[in-house]
C-alpha positions as CSV (number, residue, x, y, z in Angstrom):
1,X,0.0,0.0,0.0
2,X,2.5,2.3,1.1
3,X,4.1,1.9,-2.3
4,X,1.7,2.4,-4.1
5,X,1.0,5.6,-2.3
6,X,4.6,6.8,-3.2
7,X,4.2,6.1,-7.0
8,X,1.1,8.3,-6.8
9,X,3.1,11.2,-5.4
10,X,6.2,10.8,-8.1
11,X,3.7,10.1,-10.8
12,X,2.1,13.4,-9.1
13,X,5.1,15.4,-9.3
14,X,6.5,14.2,-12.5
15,X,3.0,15.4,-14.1
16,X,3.3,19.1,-12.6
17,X,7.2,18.8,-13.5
18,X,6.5,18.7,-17.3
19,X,3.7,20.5,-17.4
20,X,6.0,23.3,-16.0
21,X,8.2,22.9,-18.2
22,X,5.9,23.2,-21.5
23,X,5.0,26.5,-20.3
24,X,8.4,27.8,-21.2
25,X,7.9,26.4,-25.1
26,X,6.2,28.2,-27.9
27,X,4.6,26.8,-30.8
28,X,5.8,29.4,-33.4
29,X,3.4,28.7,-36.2
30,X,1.0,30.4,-34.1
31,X,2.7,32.3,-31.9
32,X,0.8,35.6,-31.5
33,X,-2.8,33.9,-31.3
34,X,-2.0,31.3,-28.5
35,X,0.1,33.6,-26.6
36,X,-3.0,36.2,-26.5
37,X,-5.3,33.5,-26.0
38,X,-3.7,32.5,-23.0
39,X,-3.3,28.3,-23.9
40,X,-0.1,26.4,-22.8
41,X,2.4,25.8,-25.8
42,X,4.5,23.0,-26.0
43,X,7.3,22.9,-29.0
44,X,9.8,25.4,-30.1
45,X,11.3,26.8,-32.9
46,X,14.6,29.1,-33.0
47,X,13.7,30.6,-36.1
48,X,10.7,32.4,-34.4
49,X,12.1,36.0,-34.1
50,X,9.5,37.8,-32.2
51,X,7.3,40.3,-32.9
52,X,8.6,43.8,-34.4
53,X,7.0,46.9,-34.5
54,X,4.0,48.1,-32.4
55,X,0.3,49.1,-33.2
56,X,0.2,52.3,-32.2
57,X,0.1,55.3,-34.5
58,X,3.0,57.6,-33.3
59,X,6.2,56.8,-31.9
60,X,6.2,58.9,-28.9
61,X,3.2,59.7,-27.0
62,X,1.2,63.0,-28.1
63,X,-0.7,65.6,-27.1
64,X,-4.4,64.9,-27.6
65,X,-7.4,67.5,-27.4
66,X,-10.6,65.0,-26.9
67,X,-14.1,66.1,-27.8
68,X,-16.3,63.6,-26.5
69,X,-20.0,63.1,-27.3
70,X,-21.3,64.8,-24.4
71,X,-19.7,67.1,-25.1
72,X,-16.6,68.0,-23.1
73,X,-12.7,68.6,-24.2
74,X,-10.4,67.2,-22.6
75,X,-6.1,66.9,-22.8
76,X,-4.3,63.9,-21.9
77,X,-1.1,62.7,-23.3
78,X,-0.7,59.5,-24.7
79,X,-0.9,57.6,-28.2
80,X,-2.8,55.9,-30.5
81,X,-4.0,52.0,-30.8
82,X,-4.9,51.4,-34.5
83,X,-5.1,47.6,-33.9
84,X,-7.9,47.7,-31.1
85,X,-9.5,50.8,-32.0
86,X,-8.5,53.3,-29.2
87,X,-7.0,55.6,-27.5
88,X,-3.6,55.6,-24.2
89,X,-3.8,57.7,-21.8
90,X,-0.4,57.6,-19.7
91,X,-0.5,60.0,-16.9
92,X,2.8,61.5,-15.0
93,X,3.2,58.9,-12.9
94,X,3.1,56.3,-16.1
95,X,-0.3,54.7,-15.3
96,X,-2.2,54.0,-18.7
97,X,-5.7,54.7,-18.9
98,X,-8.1,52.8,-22.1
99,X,-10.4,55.5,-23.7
100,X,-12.1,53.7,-26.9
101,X,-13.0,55.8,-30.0
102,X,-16.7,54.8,-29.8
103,X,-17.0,56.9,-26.7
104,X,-15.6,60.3,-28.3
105,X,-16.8,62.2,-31.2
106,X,-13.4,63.5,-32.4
107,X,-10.0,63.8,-31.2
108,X,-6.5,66.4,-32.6
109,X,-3.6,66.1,-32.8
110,X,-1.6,68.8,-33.7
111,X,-4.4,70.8,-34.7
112,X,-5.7,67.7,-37.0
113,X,-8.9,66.0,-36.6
114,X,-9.1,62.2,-35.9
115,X,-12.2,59.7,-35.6
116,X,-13.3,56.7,-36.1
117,X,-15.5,55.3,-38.7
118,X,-16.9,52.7,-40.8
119,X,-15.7,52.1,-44.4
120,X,-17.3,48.9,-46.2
121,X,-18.5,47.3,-42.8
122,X,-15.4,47.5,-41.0
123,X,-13.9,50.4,-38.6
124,X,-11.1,52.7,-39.8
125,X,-9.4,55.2,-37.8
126,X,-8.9,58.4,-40.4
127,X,-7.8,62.2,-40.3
128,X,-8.5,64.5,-42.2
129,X,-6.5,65.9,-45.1
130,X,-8.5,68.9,-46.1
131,X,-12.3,70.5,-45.9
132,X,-14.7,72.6,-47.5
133,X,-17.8,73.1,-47.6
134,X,-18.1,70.9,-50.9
135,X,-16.0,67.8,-49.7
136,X,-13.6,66.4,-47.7
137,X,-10.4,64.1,-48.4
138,X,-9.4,61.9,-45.7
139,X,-6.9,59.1,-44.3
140,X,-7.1,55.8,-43.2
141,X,-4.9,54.4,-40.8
142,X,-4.4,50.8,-40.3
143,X,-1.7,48.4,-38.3
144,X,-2.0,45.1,-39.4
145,X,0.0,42.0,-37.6
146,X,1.1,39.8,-40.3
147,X,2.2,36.4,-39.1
148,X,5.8,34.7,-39.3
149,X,5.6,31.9,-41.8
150,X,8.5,29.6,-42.3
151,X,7.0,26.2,-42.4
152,X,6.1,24.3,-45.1
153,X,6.7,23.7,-48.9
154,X,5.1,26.9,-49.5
155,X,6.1,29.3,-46.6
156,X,6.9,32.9,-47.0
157,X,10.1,32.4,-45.2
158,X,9.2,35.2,-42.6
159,X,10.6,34.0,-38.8
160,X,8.4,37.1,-37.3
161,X,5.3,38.4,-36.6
162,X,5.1,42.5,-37.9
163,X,3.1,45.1,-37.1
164,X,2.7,46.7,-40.9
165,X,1.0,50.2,-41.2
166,X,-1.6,50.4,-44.0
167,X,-2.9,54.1,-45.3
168,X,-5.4,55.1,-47.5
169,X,-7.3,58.0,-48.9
170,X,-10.6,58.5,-49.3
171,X,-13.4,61.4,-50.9
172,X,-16.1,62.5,-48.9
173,X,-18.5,64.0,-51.2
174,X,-22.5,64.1,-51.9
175,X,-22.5,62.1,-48.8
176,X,-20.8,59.4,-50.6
177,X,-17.5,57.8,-49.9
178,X,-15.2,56.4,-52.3
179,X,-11.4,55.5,-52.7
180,X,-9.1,58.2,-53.9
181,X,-6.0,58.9,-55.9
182,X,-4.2,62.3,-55.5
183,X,-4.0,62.7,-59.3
184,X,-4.5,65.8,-61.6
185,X,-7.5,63.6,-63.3
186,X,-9.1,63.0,-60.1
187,X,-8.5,66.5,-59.3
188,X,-10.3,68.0,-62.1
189,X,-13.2,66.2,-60.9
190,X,-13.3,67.9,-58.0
191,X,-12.7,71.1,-58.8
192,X,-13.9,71.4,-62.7
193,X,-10.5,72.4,-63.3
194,X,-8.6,71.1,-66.4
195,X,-6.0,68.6,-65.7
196,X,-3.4,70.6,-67.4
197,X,-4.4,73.8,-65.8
198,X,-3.8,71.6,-62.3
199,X,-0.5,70.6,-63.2
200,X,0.2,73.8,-64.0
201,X,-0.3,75.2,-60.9
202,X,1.2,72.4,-58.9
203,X,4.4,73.1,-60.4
204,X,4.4,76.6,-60.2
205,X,3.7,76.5,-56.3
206,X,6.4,74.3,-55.7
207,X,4.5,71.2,-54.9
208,X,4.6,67.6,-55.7
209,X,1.7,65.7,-56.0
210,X,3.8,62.5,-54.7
211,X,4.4,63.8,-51.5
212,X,2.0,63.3,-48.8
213,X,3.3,66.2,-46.5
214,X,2.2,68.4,-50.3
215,X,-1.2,67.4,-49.8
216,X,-3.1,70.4,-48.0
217,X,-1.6,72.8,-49.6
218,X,-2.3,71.2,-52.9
219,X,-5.8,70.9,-52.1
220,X,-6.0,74.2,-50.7
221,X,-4.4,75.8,-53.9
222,X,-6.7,74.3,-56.2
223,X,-10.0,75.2,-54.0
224,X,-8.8,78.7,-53.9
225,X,-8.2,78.5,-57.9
226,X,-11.6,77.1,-58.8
């Protein structure tokens, strides 16, 4: 009896032993998803290099001016969460605070306007490029994790997960929205301008139409010109 009591225990103990030990392993196909998940992982792969990048919008926190739907404005200093949809608050003493988009109406940051919104039944967090009365040209920002994929006949070779930022722009007009292009052709649309006549002023201003930092002040030029 008594040995049979003591096989118990080292069966016992040899059972808490390796289940111990398969915390510290990680299956790296789906590395990201378990780890999140919470489950217990029990292979490992050197290959696996981690996970690079972040989801957030800026690299350093920011100041943000909050106008909620109340409404009220409020400052706090933080950053952005394009993956889940919301907003850090990190105060002085570095305690972070969760506000999701849903509960403001808009947010700025350095004097640009931010929200959230829904493009083809999904949410995208944009800001806006430039507004008048007749339209509005805006931005979507997007982090997407892409996963490591080395295994298999057919892998892409990649031994990380990446965050990978996505950015789009869009035209806000006749309350219609619809994917845009900042070209002269789409351009003249807008402004019943001649593409040529665009061009023309683009290059006189100084501006390029391939440069995203151009874009307001191409916009605003051509508004101001039609």
């Amino acid at each position: 009896m008594k040995s049979l009591i003591v096989l118990a225990i080292c069966l016992f103990s040899l059972k808490k032993a390796v289940s111990q030990e398969a915390k510290g392993f990680v299956n790296t196909s789906q590395t990201a998803e378990n780890i999140e998940n919470g489950n217990t992982l029990r292979t490992f792969d050197e290959r696996y290099e981690g996970i690079e990048g972040h989801p957030y919008m800026f690299n350093e926190n920011q100041e943000i001016w909050l106008v909620t739907i109340k409404p009220d404005t409020i400052l706090i200093f933080g950053n952005l969460n394009l993956e889940a949809k919301e907003l850090i608050s990190v105060s002085p003493d570095r305690v972070k605070g969760i506000i999701p988009l849903r509960n403001i109406s808009y947010f700025l940051v350095d004097g640009v306007s931010w929200n959230e919104i829904q493009i083809n039944d999904k949410k995208h967090v944009v800001s806006i490029v430039y507004a008048s009365k007749a339209f509005k040209v805006l931005r979507s920002h997007d982090k997407v994790l892409e996963r490591a994929d080395y295994a298999g006949a057919y892998s892409s070779g990649e031994t990380k997960d990446e965050f990978k930022y996505k950015t789009s722009l869009w035209l806000e007009m006749d309350n219609k929205l619809t994917p845009f292009k900042m070209r002269a052709s789409n351009l003249s649309e807008i402004f019943n301008l001649p593409a040529k006549q665009i061009r023309s002023l683009i290059k006189k201003s100084y501006l390029d139409l391939n440069r995203a930092e151009n874009y307001f002040e191409i916009l605003k030029l051509l508004d101001e010109n039609s």
